[in-house]
C-alpha positions in Angstrom: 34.7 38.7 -28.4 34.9 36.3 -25.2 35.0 40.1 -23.2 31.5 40.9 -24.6 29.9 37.6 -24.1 30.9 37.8 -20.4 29.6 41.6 -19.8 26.3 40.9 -21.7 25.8 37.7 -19.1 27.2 40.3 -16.6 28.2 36.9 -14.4 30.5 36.8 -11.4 34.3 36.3 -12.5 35.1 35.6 -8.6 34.0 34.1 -6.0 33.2 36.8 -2.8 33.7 36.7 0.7 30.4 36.9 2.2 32.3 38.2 5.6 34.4 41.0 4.9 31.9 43.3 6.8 33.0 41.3 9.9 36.7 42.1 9.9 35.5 46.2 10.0 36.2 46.7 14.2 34.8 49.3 16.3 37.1 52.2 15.6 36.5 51.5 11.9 34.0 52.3 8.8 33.8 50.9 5.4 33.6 52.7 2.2 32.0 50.1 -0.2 33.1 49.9 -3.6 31.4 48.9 -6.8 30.9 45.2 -7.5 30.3 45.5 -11.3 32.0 48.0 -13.8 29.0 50.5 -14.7 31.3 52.9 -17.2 30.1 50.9 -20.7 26.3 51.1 -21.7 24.4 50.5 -24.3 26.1 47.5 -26.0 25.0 47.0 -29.9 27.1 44.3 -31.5 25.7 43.6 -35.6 27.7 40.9 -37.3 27.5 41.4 -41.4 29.7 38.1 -42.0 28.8 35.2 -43.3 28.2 33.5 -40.1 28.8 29.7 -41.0 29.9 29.3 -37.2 30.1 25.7 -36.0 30.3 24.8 -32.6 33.8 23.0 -32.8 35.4 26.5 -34.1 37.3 27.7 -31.7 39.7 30.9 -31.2 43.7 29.6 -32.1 45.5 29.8 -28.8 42.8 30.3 -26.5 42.8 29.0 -23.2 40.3 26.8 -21.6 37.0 29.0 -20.3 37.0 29.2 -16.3 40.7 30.7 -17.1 39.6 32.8 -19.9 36.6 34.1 -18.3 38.6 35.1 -15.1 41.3 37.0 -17.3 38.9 39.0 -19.5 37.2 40.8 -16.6 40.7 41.5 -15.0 42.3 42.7 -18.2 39.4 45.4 -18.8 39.7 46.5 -15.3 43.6 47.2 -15.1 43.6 48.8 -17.8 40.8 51.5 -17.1 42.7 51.8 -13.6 46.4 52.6 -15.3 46.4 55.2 -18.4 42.5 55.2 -19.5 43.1 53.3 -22.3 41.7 50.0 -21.9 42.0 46.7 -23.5 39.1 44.4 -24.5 41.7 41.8 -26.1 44.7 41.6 -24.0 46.6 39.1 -23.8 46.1 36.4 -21.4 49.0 35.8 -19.0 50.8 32.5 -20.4 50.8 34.5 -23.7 52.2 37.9 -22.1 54.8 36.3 -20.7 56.1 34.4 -24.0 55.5 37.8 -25.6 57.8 40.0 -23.3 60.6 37.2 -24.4 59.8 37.5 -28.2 59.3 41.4 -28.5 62.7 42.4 -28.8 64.6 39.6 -30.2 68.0 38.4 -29.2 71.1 41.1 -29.5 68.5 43.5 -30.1 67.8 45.7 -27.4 66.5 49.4 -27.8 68.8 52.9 -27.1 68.4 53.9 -23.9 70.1 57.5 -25.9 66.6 59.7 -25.6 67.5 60.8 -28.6 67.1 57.3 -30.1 65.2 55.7 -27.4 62.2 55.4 -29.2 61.5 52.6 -31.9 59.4 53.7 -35.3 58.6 50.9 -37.5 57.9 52.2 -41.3 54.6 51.6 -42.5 56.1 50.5 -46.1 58.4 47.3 -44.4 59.5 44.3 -46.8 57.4 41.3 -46.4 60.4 39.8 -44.4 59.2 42.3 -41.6 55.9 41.7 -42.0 56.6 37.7 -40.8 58.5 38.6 -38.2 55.7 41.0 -36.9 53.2 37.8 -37.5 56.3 35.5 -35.5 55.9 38.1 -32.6 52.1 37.8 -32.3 51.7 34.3 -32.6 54.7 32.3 -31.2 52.1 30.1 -29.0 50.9 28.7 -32.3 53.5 28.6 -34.8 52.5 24.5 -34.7 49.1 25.1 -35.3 49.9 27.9 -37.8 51.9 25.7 -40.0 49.4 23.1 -40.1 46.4 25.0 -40.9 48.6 26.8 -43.9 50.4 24.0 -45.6 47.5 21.6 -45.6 44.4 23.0 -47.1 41.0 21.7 -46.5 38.7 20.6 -48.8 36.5 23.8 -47.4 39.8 25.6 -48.4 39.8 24.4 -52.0 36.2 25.1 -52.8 35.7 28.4 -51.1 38.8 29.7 -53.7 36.4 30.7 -56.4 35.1 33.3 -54.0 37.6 36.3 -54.1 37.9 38.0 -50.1 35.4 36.0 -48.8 35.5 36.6 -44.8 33.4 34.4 -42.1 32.7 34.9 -39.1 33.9 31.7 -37.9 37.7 33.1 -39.6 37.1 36.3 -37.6 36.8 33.9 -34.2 39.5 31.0 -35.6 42.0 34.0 -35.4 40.7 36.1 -32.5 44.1 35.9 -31.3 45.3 38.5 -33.8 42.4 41.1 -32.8 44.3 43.8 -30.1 40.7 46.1 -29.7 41.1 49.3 -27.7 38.2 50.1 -25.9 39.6 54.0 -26.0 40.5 55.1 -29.2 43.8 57.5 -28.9 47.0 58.0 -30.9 50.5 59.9 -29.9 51.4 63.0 -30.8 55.1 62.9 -31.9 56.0 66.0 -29.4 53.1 65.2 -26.9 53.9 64.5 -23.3 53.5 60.9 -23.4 56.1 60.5 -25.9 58.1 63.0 -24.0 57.6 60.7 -20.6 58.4 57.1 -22.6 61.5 58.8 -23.8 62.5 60.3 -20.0 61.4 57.1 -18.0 63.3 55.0 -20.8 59.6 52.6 -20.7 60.0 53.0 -24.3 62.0 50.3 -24.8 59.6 48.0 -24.2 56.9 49.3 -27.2 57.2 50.0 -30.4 55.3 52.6 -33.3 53.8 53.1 -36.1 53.6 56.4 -37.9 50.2 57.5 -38.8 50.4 57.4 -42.7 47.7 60.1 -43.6 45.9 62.3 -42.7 42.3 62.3 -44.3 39.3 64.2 -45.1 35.5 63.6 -45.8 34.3 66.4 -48.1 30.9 66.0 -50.7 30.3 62.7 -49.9 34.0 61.2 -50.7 37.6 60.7 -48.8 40.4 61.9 -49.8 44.0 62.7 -48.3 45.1 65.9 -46.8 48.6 67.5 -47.5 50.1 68.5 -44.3 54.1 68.8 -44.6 55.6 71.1 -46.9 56.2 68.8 -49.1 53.0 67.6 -49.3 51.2 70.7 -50.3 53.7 71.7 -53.1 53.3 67.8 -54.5 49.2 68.2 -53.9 47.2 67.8 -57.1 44.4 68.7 -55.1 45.3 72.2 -54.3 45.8 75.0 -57.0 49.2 77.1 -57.0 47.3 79.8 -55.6 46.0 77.6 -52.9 49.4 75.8 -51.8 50.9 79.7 -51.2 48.0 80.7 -49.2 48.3 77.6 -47.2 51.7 77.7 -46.7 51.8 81.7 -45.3 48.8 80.9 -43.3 50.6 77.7 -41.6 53.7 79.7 -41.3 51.6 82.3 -39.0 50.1 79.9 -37.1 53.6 78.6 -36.1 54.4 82.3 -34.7 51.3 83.4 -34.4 51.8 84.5 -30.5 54.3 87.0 -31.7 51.7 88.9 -33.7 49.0 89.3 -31.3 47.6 92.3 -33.4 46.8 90.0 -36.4 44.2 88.0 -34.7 43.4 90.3 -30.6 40.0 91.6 -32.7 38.8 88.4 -33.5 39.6 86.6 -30.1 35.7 86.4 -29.3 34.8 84.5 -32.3 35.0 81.2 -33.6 38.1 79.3 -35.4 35.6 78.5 -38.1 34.7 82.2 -38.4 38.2 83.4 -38.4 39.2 81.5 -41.2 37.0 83.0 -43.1 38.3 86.5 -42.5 41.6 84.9 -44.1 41.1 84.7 -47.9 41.4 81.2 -47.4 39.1 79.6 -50.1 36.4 77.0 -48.6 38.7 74.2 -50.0 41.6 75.5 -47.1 39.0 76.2 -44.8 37.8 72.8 -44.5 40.9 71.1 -44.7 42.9 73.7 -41.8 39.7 73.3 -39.4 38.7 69.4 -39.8 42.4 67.9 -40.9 44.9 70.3 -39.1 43.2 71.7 -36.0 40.6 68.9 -36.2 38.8 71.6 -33.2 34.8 72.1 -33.4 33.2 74.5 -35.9 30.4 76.1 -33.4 32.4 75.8 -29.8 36.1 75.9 -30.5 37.7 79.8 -30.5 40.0 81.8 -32.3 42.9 81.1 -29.5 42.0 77.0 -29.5 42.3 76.6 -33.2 45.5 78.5 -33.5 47.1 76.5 -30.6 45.7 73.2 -32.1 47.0 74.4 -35.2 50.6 75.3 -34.1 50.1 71.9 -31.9 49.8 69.7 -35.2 52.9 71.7 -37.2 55.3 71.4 -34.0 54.3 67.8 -34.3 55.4 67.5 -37.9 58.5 65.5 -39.4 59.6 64.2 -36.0 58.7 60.5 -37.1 57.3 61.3 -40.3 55.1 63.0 -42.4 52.6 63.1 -40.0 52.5 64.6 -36.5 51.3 61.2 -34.9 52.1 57.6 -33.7 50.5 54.5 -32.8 52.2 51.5 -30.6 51.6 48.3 -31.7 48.9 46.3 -30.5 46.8 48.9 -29.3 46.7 51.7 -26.5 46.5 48.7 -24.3 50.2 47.8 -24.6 51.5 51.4 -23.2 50.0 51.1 -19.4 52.0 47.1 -19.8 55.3 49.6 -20.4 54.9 51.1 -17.6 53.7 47.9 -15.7 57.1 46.3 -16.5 59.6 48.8 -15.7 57.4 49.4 -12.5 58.0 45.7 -11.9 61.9 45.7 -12.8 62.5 48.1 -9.8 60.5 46.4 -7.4 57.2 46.5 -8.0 54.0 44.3 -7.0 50.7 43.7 -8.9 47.9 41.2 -7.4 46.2 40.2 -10.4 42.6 38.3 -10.3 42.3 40.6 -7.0 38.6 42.5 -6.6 38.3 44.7 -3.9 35.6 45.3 -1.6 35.8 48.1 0.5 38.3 50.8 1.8 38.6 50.6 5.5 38.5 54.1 7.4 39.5 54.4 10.5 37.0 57.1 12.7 39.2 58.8 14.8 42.2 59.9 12.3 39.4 59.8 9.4 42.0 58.4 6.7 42.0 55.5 5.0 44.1 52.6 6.7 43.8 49.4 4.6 41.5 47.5 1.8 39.9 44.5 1.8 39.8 42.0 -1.1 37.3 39.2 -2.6 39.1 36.4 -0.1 38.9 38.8 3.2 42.3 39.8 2.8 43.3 42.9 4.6 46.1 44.8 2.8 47.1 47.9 4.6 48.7 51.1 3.2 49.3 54.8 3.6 48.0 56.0 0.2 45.0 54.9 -2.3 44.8 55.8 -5.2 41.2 54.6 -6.9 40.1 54.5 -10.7 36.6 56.5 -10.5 34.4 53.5 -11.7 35.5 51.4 -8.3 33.0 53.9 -6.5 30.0 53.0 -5.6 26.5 54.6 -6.6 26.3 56.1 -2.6 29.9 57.8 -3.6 29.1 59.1 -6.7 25.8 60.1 -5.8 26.4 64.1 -6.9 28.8 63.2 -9.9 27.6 64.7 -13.1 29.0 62.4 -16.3 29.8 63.3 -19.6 29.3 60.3 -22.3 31.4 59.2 -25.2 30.1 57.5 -28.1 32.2 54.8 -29.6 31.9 52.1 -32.8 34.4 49.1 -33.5 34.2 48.2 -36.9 36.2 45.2 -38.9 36.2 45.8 -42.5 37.7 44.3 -45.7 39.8 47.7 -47.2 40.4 51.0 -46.2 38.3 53.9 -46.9 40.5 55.6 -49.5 42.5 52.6 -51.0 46.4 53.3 -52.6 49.3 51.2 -53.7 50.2 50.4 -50.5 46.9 47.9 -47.8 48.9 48.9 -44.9 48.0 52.3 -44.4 47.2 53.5 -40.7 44.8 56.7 -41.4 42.7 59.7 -39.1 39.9 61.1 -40.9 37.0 63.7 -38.6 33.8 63.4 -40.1 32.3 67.0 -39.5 29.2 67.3 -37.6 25.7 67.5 -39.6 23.0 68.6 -37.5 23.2 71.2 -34.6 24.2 70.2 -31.0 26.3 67.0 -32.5 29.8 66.2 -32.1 32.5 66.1 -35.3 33.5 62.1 -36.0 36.7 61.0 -35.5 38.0 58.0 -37.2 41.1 56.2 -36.7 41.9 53.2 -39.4 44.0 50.4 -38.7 45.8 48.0 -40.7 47.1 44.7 -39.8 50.6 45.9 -39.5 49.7 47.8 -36.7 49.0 44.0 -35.0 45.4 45.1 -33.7 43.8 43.1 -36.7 44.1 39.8 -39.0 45.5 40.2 -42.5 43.0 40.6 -45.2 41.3 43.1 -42.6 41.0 46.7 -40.9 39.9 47.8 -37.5 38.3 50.8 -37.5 37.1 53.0 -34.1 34.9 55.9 -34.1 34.9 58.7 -31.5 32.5 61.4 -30.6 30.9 63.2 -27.8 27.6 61.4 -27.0 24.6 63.2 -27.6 22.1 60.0 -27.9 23.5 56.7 -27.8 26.6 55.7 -29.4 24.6 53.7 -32.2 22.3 56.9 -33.0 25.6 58.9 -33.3 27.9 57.2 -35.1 25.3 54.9 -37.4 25.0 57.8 -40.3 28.7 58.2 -40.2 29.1 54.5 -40.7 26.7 54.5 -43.3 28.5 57.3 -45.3 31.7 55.2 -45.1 30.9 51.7 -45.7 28.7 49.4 -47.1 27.3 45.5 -45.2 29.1 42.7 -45.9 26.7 40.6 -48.2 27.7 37.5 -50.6 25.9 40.0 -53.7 28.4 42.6 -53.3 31.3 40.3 -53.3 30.9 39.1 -56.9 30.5 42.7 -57.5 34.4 44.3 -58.0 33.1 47.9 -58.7 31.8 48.4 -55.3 32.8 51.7 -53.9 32.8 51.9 -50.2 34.8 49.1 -48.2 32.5 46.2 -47.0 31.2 46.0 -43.2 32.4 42.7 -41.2 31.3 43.0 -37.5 30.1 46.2 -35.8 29.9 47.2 -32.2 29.0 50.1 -30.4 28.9 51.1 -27.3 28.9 54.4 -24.6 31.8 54.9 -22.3 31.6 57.1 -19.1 33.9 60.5 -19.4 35.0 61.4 -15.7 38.0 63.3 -16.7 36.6 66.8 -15.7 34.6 65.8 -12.9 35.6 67.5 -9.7 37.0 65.6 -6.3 34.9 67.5 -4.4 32.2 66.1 -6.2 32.7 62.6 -4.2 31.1 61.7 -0.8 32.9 61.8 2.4 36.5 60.7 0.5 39.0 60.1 3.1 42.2 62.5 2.3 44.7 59.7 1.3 42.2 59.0 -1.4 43.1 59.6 -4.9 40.7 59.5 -7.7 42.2 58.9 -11.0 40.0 59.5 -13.6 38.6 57.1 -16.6 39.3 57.6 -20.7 38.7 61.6 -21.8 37.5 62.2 -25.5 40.5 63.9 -26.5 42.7 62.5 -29.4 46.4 62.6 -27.8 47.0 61.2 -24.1 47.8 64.6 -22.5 45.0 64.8 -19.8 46.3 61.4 -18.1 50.0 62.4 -18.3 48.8 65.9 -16.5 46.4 63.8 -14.4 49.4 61.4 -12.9 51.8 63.8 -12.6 49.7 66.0 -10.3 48.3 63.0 -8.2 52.3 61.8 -7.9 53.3 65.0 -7.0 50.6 64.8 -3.9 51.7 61.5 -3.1 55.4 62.1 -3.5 55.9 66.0 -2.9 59.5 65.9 -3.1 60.2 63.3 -5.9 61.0 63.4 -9.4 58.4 62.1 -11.9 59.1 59.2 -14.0 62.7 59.5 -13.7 65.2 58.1 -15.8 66.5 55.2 -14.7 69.8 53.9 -12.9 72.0 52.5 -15.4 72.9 48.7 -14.1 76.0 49.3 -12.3 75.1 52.4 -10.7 72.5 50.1 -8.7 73.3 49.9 -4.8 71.8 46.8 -3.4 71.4 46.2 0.5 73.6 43.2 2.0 76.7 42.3 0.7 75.1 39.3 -1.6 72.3 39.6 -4.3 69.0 39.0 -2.9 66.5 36.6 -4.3 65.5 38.1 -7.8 68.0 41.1 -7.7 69.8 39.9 -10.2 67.0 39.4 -12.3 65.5 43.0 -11.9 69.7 44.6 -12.7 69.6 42.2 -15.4 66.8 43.8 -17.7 68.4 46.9 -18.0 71.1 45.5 -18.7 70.0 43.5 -21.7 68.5 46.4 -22.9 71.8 49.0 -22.4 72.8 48.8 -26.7 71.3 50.1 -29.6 70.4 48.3 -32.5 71.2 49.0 -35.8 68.1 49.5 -37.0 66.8 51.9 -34.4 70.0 54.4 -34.1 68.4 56.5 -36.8 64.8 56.5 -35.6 65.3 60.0 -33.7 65.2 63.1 -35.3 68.7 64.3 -36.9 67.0 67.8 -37.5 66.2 67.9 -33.3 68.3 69.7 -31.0 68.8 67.6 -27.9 66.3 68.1 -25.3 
């Protein structure tokens, strides 16, 4: 919330130095960089709350303004310059640090095994788990907590009548508990990123959810999609006729490159168009090109849906019934993992740091050094640069793509079970010509991106128009305004709307580095958030700019175990014990995690 107030006043988080073009000498140019992020547009927040805000509510645990302020611009901007998977709630840095301590609680520490190294929380925990999830997120408040619960109000008491009535002012009173991605992504089980967190051991500092169900939006209603074997034999939506063709249709897509004559004829057509040549009924159709493949029915081909398809079912039963995962508290948290392992081994960050220019020097034509806010020259042999820290002169033949996205808080899920703490992905198919298939990704509050009572649901497509025009039907379709009516109203259908906000996003992940103006060589551009559902484009993406940098290097390696670590001098330097410390602490498995890997699994 505070992060959209400050980009809508678009106001200075720092103060500048008016003279950094002085410090540029003779035998030197400057390459000015962007002073305001230019990659969001077209901001729509609607709030559908009751909006009884007064002006002494104020967010539980939040810090006083000229520090908020200063964090929420440098929260958004890290993160869009790590893994492209930004942030707008991150934590500020008094509460990071009391998180790191509470995350993995004493005598705890995660595998550093690969084949158990990385921690899957059940969706279905006991509501023991559940408070010590809420202990983890709110550890800075457990004073204020306990008052606000054991002492009701007078507000308290009367507002009981109303069954699930949510304010606004509630929404902001427990801000705190709101982790909102501004790139919506999730993990696939076998995907490189989980591959990498398991290598590089920076696993041990997250932890995962497994995505619960896989959904589908067919004649106007939701419902859940079988995907495992076991899912399609207990379907009651499928006949018996319809599980066996499923079944020997999935079983060919898993080998399908070993019968190339069964599908060479219909390579130049459509996915869409080649299931239909498969006496799969309409039903199987739908759900294999939507649910499974989840690939476009006009521009994906035969090839793409098959490898999206064999993609999904590789994916399956490594974690679950489901071929994906989800780290708690957002996307945000996994580009922290890395942070802090970079950090354990030596590494240096300069938060609240804006840059202002590259410094070039003529005669070599490389980049030499940077210069930030306070007219600090820092000097290096490499750069590498997020693509939105260019300047309009830079990016002056760059062709952008757009993403449309929508955050939306609501009161249930869209397809409501037994169980409120389902985490569910559900693609909207496209209506009208030259649009983009809806993806929606649900969240519960057990994923710790949302307060209890609520979900946080993001929306995805390629833009077309802006994010509003695209994803309003789709919202529409799914969910109905939050009024005080409805709420005395228990047969409504559709969950009720909170808050809404939506927004476009620049896509520079296929944009060319020849496409950039007079880039010194030791310049790397890293590109911004993709479209894509898992986070293989970034992995690929930093592995081939590390291999550039670092030619003869491995990437991400595993590492040193704490008494293999040499140190220079015959006494421990000033924080070396520290840094050989973490590992350290984190060398044993708990009990709980040694049978989160995958028995079935061979080892890798």
């Amino acid at each position: 919330m505070s992060w959209l107030k400050e980009y809508q006043e678009n106001s200075d988080i720092v103060n500048e130095s008016p003279a950094w073009q002085e410090q540029i000498l003779e035998n030197e140019e400057a390459i000015a960089l962007s002073r305001k992020d230019k990659t969001i547009q077209h901001v729509e927040v609607f709030c559908y709350a009751s909006q009884d805000l007064h002006d002494d509510v104020e967010e539980v645990g939040a810090l006083q303004k000229n520090h908020a302020s200063g964090h929420g611009h440098a929260s958004v901007t890290s993160a869009n310059s790590t893994e492209a998977a930004a942030s707008a709630c991150l934590p500020t840095e008094d509460e990071s640090l009391s998180t790191v301590s509470c995350e993995i609680p004493p005598g705890q520490t995660p595998s550093s095994d690969p084949e158990h190294a990385l921690e899957v929380n059940d969706v279905d925990e006991t509501a023991d788990k559940e408070s010590h999830c809420d202990y983890k997120t709110c550890v800075s408040s457990t004073s204020e907590l306990a008052t606000s619960e054991n002492v009701p109000t007078a507000e308290d008491i009367a507002e009981q009548p109303k069954k699930n009535r949510i304010t606004y002012s509630q929404i902001i009173k427990e801000g705190r508990k709101f982790n909102i991605d501004l790139v919506s992504k999730v993990l696939y089980s076998r995907g490189l990123l989980i591959d990498l967190l398991i290598k590089s051991n920076v696993s041990r500092y997250a932890e995962f959810k497994n995505i619960t169900r896989i959904l589908a939006f067919r004649e106007g209603r939701v419902e859940q999609v079988p995907c495992s074997r076991a899912d399609v034999f207990n379907s009651k939506q499928l006949t018996m006729v319809e599980k066996r063709m499923l079944m020997k249709f999935l079983t060919f897509c898993m080998e399908f490159e070993e019968h190339l004559d069964e599908y060479k004829a219909y390579e130049k057509i459509t996915f869409s168009e080649y299931l239909k040549t498969q006496k799969l009924t309409p039903n199987l159709q739908y759900f294999v090109l939507h649910s499974i493949a989840m690939t476009s029915e006009t521009a994906s081909s035969t090839i793409d849906g098959l490898k999206a398809t064999k993609n999904f079912l590789h994916c399956l039963g490594r974690y679950g019934n489901t071929p994906f995962l989800f780290p708690l508290y957002g996307q945000g948290e996994l580009p922290q993992c890395f942070c802090r392992m970079c950090a354990v081994f030596g590494g240096i960050y300069c938060l609240r740091h804006s840059v202002q220019c590259l410094v070039v020097d003529k005669e070599s034509g490389k980049c030499k050094a940077i210069i930030d806010q306070f007219g600090q020259r820092i000097m290096s042999k490499h750069f590498l640069v997020e693509d939105s820290y260019f300047s309009e002169n830079t990016c002056s033949h760059v062709q952008y793509r757009l993403i449309s996205r929508a955050v939306l808080i609501t009161d249930r899920s869209v397809l409501q079970t037994d169980s409120d703490q389902q985490i569910s992905i559900l693609t909207v198919p496209a209506e009208e010509p030259g649009t983009s298939a809806v993806r929606v990704i649900e969240l519960c509050s057990s994923t710790m991106t949302c307060m209890k009572g609520t979900y946080l649901v993001h929306l995805t497509c390629t833009s077309s128009k802006t994010a509003r025009e695209d994803l309003e039907p789709v919202v529409q379709k799914l969910f109905t305004p939050y009024t005080e009516m409805e709420i005395e109203n228990e047969e409504v259908q559709k969950p009720r709307l909170l808050w809404a906000l939506y927004f476009n996003m620049r896509d520079s992940s296929d944009v060319s580095r020849n496409s950039y103006n007079d880039l010194p060589s030791n310049v790397y551009v890293c590109s911004g958030p993709d479209c894509g559902l898992g986070n293989d484009n970034a992995v690929k993406q930093a592995e081939t700019l590390f291999q550039q940098i670092c030619p003869n290097e491995e990437f991400c390696p595993p590492p040193p175990n704490p008494e293999d670590i040499i140190l220079d001098g015959d006494s421990l330097q000033p924080g070396a014990s520290d840094s050989s410390a973490v590992p350290e602490a984190n060398s044993e498995t708990p009990k709980e995690t040694t049978n989160l890997g995958n028995p079935e699994e061979p080892s890798e």
